[in-house]
N, C-alpha and C positions, 0 to 999 in steps of 0.2 A: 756649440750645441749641434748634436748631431740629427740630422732630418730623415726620418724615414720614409719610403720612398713608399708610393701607394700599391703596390704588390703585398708589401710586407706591412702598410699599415692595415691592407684588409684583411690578411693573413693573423695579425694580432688579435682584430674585432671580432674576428672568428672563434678563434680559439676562445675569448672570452665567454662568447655566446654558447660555446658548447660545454665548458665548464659549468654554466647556469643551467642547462640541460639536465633532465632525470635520467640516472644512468638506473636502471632495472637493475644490473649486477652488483649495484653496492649494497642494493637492499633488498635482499635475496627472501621471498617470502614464501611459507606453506601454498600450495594449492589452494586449502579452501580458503586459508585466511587471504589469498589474493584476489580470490572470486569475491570474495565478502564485500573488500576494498572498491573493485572494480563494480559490485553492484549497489554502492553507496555513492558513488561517484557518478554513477548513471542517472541515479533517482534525482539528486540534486540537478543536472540538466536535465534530463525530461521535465519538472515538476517547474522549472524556471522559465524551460525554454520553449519546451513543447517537443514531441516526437519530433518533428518536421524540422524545426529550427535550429534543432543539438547537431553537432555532429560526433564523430567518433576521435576526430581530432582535440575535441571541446572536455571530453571525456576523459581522453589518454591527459590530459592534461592536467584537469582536477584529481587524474588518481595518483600521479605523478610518475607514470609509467611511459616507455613508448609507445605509438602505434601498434610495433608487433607484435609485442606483450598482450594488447587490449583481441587483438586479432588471432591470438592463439585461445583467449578463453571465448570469445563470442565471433563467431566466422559474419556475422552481420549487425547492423545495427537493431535490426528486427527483432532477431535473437535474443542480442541484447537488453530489450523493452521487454520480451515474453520473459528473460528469465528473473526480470525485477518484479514483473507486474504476480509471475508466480509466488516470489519471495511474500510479496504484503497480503496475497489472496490469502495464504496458509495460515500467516498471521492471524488473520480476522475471522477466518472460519473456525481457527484451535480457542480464539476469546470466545467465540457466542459459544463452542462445542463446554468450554470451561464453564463461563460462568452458568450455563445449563446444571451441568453436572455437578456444581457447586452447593447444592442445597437441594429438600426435597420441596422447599415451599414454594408455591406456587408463583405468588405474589413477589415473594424475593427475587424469584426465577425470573420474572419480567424487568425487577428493578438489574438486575444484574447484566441481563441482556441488553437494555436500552445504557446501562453504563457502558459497556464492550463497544459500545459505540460510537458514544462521545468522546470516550478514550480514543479510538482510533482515529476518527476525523479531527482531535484537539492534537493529534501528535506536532511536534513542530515540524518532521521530516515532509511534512505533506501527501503522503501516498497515496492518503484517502483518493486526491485527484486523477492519480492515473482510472483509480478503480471505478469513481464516479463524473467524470468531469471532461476525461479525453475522448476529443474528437475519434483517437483511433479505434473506438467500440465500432467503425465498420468494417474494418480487416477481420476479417473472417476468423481467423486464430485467437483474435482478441476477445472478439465476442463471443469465441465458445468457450472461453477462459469465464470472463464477464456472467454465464449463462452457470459455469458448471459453479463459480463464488455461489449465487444466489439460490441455486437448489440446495446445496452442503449447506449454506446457513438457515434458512427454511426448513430443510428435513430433522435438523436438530432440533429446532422448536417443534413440528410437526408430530414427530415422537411423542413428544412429553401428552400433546394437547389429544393424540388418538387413543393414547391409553390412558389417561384419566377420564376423557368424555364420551370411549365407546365410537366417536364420529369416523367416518370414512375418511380413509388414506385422502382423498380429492378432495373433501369437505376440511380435512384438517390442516392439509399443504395450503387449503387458499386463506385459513387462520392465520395461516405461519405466515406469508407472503402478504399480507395485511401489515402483522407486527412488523415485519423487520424490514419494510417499506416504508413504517411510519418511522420507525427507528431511525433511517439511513436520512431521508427528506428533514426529521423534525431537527437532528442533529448537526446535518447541511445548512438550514438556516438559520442556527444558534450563532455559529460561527462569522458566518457572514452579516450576520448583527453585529460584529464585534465585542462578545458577553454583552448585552443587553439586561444579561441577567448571568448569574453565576450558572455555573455548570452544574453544581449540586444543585439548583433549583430548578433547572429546564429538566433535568433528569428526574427529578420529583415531579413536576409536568406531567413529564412525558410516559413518565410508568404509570401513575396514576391514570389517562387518561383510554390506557390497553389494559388495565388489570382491570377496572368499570367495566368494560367492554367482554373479555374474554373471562371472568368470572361468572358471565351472565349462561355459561355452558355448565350446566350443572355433571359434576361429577359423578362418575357409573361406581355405584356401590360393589 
């Protein structure tokens, strides 16, 4: 039996450990589709871990990339969060912008809205949480992200509610900023019920109890 000697036994455990290793070159991917990769691997630690607790090493890991690779598309971790946190905002602003535009009916317009919602907070990926739920809404970059979400999905309802009622741009925005607050909140505590109740049913709720409400604005002939 031949003994190997511990230079060369660590030398072997080495080599094993770097074979297990992601090597980036064998799996040579497009630009966008590596951003794509690297910002779905993000979302999973931020939403697990929290800003603070992920690291980039944590990251490079689940994308199955190296460090360097993570650090040629995002130069910081910060970066990194802003350009996830951008990904899920467009998201949820292109749903309310959709199901808006989806119908002329009013009523419909609200059920479709308050669904765009529970869709997006039911997603399994989580994202909803960076958008509602992260501590880092006091970084300054975040919350004007956070700020410009909430006007874009407001001003789309906003729209509809100043030209069928005649009411002021300011009087119509704090309509919109009602619904799609009650939207975010009633849809936030659906989930964290654990469905208490089906989704089709909070959603019948929940529209019915803003279409009561914003029907009560009689339409400008």
């Amino acid at each position: 039996m031949t003994l190997m000697t511990k230079p060369a036994k660590a030398a072997a455990d080495l080599k094993v450990v770097d074979n297990k290793s992601p090597d980036p070159k064998e799996k040579r991917l497009p630009r966008d589709e590596r951003r794509a990769q690297l910002l779905a691997a993000a979302l999973e630690a931020f939403t697990q871990s929290g800003y603070h607790a992920a690291s980039m090493d944590e990251i490079a890991v689940r994308a199955s990339v190296s460090k360097p690779v993570l650090y040629q598309h995002f130069p910081s971790k910060l970066e990194l969060y802003l350009a996830v946190l951008d990904t899920h905002i467009d998201s949820l602003v292109f749903a309310i912008q959709k199901a808006i535009a989806s119908t002329s009916d009013n009523s419909k317009r609200v059920r479709s809205t308050i669904q765009a919602y529970f869709d997006f907070i039911d997603d399994k990926s989580g994202a909803f949480r960076l958008l509602f739920e992260s501590d880092m809404n006091v970084e300054p970059q975040v919350r004007e992200r956070l700020n410009r979400m909430t006007y874009d999905c407001a001003a789309a309802v906003s729209a509809v509610i100043s030209i069928d009622t005649g009411l002021s741009k300011e009087s119509s925005m704090l309509l919109a900023i009602g619904i799609i607050g009650t939207a975010q909140i009633t849809a936030r505590h659906w989930l964290d019920r654990d469905g208490i109740s089906s989704k089709e049913e909070a959603v019948a709720f929940v529209s019915n109890l803003i279409w009561r409400g914003i029907s009560g604005f009689p339409r400008q002939s």
